[in-house]
Gaussian input, Z-matrix of N, CA and C with variables (Angstrom, degrees):
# hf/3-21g

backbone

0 1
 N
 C     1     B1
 C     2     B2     1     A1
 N     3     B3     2     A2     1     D1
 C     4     B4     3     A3     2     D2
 C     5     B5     4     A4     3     D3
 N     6     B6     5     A5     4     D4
 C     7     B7     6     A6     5     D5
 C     8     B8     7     A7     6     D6
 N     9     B9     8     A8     7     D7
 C    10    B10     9     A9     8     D8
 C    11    B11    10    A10     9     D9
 N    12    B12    11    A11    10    D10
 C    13    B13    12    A12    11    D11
 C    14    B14    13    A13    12    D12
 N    15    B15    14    A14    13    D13
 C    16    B16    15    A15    14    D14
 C    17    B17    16    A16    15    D15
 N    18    B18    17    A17    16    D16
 C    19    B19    18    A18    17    D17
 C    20    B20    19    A19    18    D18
 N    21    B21    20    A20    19    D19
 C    22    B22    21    A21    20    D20
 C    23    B23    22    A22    21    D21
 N    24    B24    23    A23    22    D22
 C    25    B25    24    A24    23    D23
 C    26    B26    25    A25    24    D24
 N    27    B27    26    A26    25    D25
 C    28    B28    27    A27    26    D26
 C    29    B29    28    A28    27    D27
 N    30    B30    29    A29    28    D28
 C    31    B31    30    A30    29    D29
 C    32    B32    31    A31    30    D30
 N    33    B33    32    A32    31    D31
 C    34    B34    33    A33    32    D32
 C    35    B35    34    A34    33    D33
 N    36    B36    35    A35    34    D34
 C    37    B37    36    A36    35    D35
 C    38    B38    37    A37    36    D36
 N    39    B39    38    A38    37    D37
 C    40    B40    39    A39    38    D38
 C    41    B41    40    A40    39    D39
 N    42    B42    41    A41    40    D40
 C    43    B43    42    A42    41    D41
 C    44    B44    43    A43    42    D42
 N    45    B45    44    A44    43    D43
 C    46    B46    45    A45    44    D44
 C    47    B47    46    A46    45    D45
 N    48    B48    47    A47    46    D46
 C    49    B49    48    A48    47    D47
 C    50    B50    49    A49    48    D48
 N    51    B51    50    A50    49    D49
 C    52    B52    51    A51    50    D50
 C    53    B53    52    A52    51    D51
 N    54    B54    53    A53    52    D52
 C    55    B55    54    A54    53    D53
 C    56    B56    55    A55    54    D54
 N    57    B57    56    A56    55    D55
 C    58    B58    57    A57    56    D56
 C    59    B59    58    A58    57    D57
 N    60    B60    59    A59    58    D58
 C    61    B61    60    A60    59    D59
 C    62    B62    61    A61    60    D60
 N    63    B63    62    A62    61    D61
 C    64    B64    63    A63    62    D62
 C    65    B65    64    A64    63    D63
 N    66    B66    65    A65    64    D64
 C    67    B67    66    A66    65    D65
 C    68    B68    67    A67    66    D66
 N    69    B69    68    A68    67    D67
 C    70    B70    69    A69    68    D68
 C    71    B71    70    A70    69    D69
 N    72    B72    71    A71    70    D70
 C    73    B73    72    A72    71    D71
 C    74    B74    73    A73    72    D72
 N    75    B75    74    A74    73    D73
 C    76    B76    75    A75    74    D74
 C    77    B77    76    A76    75    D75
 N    78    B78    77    A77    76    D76
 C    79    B79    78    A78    77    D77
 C    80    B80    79    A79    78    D78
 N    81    B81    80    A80    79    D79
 C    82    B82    81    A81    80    D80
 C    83    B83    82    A82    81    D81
 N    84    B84    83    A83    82    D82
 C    85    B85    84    A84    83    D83
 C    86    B86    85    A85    84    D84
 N    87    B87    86    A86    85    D85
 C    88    B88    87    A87    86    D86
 C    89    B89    88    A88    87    D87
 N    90    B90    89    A89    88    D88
 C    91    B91    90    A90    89    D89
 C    92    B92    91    A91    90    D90
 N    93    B93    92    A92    91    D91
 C    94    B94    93    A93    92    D92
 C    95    B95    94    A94    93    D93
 N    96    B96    95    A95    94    D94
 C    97    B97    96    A96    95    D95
 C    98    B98    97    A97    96    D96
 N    99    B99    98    A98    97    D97
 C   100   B100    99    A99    98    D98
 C   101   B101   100   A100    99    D99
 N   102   B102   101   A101   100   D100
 C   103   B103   102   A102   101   D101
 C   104   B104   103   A103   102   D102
 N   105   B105   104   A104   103   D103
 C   106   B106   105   A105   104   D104
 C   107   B107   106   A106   105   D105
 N   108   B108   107   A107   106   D106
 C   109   B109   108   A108   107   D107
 C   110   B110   109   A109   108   D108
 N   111   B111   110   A110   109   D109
 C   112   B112   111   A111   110   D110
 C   113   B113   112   A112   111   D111
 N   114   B114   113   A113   112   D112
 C   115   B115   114   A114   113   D113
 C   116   B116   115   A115   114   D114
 N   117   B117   116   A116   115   D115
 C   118   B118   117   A117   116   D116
 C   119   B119   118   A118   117   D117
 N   120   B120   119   A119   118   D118
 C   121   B121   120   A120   119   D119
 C   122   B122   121   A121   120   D120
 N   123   B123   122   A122   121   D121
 C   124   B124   123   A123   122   D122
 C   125   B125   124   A124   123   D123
 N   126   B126   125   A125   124   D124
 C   127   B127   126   A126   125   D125
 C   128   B128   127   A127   126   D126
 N   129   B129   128   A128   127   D127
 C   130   B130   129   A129   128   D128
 C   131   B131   130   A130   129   D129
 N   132   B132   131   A131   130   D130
 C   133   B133   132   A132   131   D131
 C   134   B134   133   A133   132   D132
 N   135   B135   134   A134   133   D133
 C   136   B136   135   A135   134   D134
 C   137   B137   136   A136   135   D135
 N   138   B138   137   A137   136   D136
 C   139   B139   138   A138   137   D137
 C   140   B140   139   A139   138   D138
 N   141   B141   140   A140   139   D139
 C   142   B142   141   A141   140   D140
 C   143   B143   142   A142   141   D141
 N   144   B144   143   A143   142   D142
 C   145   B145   144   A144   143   D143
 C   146   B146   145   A145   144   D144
 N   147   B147   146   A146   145   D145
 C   148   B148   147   A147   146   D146
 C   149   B149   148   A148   147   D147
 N   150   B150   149   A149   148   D148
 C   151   B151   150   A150   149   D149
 C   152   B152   151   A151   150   D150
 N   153   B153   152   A152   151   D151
 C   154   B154   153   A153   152   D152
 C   155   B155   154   A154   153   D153
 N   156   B156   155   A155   154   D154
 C   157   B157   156   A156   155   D155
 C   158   B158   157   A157   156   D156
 N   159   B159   158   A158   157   D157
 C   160   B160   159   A159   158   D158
 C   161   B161   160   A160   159   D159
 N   162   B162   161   A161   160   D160
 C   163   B163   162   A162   161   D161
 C   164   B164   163   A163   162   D162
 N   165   B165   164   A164   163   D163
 C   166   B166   165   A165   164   D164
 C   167   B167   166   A166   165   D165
 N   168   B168   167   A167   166   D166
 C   169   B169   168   A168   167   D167
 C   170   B170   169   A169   168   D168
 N   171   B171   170   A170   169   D169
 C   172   B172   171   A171   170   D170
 C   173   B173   172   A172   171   D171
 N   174   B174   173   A173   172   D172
 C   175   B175   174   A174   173   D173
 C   176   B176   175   A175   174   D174

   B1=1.4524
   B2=1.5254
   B3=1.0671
   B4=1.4804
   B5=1.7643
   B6=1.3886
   B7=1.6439
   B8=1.5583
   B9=1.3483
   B10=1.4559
   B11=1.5991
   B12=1.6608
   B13=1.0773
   B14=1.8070
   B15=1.2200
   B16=1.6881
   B17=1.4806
   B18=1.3735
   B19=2.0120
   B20=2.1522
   B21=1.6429
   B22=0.9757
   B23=1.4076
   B24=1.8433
   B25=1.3265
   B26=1.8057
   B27=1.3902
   B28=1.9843
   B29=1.8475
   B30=1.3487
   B31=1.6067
   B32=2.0888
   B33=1.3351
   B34=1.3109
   B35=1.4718
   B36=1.4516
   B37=1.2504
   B38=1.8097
   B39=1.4714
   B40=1.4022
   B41=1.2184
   B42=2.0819
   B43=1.2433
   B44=1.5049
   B45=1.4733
   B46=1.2484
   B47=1.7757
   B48=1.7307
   B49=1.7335
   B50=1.2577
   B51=0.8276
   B52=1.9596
   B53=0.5216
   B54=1.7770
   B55=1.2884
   B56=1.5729
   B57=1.9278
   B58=0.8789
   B59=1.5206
   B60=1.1087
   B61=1.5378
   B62=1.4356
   B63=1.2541
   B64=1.3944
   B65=1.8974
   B66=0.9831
   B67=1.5854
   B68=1.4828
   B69=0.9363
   B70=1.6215
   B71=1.5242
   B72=1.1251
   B73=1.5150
   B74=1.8490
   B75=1.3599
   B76=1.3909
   B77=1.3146
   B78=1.6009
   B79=1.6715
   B80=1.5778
   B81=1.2001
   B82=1.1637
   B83=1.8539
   B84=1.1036
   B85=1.5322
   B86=1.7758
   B87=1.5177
   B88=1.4100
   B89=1.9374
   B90=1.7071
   B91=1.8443
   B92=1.2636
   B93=1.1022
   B94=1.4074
   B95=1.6647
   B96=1.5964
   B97=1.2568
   B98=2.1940
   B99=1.1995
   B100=1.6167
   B101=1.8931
   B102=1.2057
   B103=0.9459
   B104=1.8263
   B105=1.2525
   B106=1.4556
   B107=1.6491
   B108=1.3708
   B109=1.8773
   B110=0.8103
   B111=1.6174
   B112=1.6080
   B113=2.0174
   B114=1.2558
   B115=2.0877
   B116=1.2474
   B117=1.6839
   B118=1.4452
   B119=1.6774
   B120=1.5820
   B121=1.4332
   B122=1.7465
   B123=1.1794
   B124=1.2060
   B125=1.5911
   B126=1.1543
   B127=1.5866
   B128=1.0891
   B129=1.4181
   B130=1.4247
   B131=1.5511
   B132=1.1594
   B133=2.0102
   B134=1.4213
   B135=0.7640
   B136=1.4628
   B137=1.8280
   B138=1.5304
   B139=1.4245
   B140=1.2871
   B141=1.2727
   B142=1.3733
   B143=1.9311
   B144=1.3685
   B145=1.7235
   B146=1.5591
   B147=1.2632
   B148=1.7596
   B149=1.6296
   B150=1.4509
   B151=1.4817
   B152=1.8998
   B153=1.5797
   B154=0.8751
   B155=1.4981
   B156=1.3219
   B157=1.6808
   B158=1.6252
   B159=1.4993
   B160=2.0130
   B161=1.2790
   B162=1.7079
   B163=1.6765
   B164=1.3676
   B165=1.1355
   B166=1.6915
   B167=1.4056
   B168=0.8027
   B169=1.3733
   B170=1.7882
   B171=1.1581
   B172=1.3131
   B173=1.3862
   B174=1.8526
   B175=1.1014
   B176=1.7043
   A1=111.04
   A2=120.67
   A3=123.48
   A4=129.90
   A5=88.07
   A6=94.98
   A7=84.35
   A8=155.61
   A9=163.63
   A10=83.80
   A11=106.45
   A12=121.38
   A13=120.24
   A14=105.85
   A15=108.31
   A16=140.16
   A17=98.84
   A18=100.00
   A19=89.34
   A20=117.46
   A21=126.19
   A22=105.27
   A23=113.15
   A24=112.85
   A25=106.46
   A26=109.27
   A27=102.89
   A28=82.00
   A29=107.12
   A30=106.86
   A31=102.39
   A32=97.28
   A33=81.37
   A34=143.23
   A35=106.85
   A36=114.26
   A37=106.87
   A38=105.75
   A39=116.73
   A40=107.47
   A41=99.41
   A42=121.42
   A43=120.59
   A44=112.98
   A45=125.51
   A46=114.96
   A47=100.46
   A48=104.40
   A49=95.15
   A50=156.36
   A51=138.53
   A52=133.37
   A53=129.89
   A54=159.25
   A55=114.68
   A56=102.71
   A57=133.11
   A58=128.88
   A59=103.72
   A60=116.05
   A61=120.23
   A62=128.35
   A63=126.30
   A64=104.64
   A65=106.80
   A66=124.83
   A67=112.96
   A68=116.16
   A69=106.20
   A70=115.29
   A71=126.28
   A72=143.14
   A73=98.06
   A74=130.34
   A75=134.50
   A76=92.37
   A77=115.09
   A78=119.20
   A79=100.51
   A80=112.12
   A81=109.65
   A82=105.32
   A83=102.59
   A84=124.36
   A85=107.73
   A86=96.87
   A87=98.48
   A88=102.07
   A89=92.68
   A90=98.41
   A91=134.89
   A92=105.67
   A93=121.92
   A94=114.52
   A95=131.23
   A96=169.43
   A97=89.59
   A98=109.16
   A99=109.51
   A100=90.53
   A101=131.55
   A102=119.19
   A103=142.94
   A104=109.41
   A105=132.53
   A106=130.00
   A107=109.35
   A108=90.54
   A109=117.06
   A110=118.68
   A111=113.96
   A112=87.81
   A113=77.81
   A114=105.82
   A115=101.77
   A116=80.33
   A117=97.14
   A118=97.08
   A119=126.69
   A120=140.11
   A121=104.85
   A122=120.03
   A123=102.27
   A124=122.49
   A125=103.36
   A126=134.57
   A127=113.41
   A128=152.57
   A129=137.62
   A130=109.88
   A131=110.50
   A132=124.00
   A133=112.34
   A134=126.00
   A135=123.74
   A136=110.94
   A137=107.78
   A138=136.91
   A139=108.92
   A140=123.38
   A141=123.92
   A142=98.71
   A143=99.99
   A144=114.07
   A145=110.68
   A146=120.90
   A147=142.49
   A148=99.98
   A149=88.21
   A150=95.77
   A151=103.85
   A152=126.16
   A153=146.21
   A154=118.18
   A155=111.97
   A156=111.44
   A157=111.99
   A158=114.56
   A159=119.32
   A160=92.66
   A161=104.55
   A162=114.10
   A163=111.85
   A164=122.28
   A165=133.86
   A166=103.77
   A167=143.89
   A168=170.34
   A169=133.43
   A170=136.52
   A171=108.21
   A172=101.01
   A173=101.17
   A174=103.80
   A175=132.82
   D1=-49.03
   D2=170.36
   D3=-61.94
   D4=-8.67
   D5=-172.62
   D6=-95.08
   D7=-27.48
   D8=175.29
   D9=-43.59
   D10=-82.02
   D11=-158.62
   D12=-59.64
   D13=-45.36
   D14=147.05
   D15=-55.95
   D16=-18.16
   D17=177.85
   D18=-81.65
   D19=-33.51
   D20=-154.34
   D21=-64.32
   D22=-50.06
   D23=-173.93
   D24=-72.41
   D25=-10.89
   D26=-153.38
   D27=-76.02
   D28=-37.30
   D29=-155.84
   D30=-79.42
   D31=-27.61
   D32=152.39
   D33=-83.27
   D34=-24.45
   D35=165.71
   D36=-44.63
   D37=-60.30
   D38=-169.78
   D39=-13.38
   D40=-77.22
   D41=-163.20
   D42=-51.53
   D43=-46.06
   D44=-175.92
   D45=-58.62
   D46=-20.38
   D47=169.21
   D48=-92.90
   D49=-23.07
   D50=161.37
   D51=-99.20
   D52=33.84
   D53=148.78
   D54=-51.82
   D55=-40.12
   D56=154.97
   D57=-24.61
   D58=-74.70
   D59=174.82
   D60=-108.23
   D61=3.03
   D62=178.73
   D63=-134.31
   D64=160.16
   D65=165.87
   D66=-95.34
   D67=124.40
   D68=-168.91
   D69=-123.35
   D70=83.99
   D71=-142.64
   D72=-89.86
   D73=-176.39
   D74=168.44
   D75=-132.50
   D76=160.85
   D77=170.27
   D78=-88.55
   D79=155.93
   D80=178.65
   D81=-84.87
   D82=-22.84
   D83=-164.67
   D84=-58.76
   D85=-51.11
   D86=-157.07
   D87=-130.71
   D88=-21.09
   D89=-157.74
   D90=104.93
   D91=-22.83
   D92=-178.04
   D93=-61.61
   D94=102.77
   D95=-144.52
   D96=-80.02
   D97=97.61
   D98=-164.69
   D99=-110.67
   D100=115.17
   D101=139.31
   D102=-77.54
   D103=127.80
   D104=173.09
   D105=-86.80
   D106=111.27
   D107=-177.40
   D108=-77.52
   D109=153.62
   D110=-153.18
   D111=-83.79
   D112=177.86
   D113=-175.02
   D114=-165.77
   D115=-165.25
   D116=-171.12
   D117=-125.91
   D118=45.23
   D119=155.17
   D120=-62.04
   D121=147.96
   D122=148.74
   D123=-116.98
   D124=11.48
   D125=-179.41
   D126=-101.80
   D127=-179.17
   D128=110.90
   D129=-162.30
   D130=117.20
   D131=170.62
   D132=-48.82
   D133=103.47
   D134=-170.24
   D135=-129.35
   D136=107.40
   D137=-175.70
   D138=-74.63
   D139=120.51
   D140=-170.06
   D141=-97.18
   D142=115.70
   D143=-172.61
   D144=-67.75
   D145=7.04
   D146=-164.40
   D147=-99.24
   D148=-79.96
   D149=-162.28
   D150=-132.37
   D151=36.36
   D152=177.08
   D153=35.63
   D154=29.26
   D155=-175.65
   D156=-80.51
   D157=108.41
   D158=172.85
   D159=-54.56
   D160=130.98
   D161=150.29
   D162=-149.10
   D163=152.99
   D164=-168.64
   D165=-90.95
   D166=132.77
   D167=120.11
   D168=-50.14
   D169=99.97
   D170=177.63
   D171=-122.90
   D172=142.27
   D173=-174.40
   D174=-74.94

């Protein structure tokens, strides 16, 4: 039961350190959690590698 709850916090830890350097968007399509490196876009097309749905994003 605790290893549930420990894989739970490590993988948030993860994210919350590459928050840092990436934008980390959801598809609207399916859910699927797409990270983006940040820039200086203020736009960006972003292809969901799941279930291939285009959606715009602005940063």
């Amino acid at each position: 039961m605790t290893d549930k709850l420990r894989a739970r916090f490590q993988k948030e830890k993860r994210m919350m350190s590459q928050r840092k350097d990436y934008h980390i968007y959801s598809c609207p399509g399916c859910g699927q959690k797409i990270r983006i490196p940040r820039g200086g876009f203020k736009k960006v097309e972003i292809e969901c590698p799941k279930c291939h749905t285009k959606f715009i994003k602005r940063r």
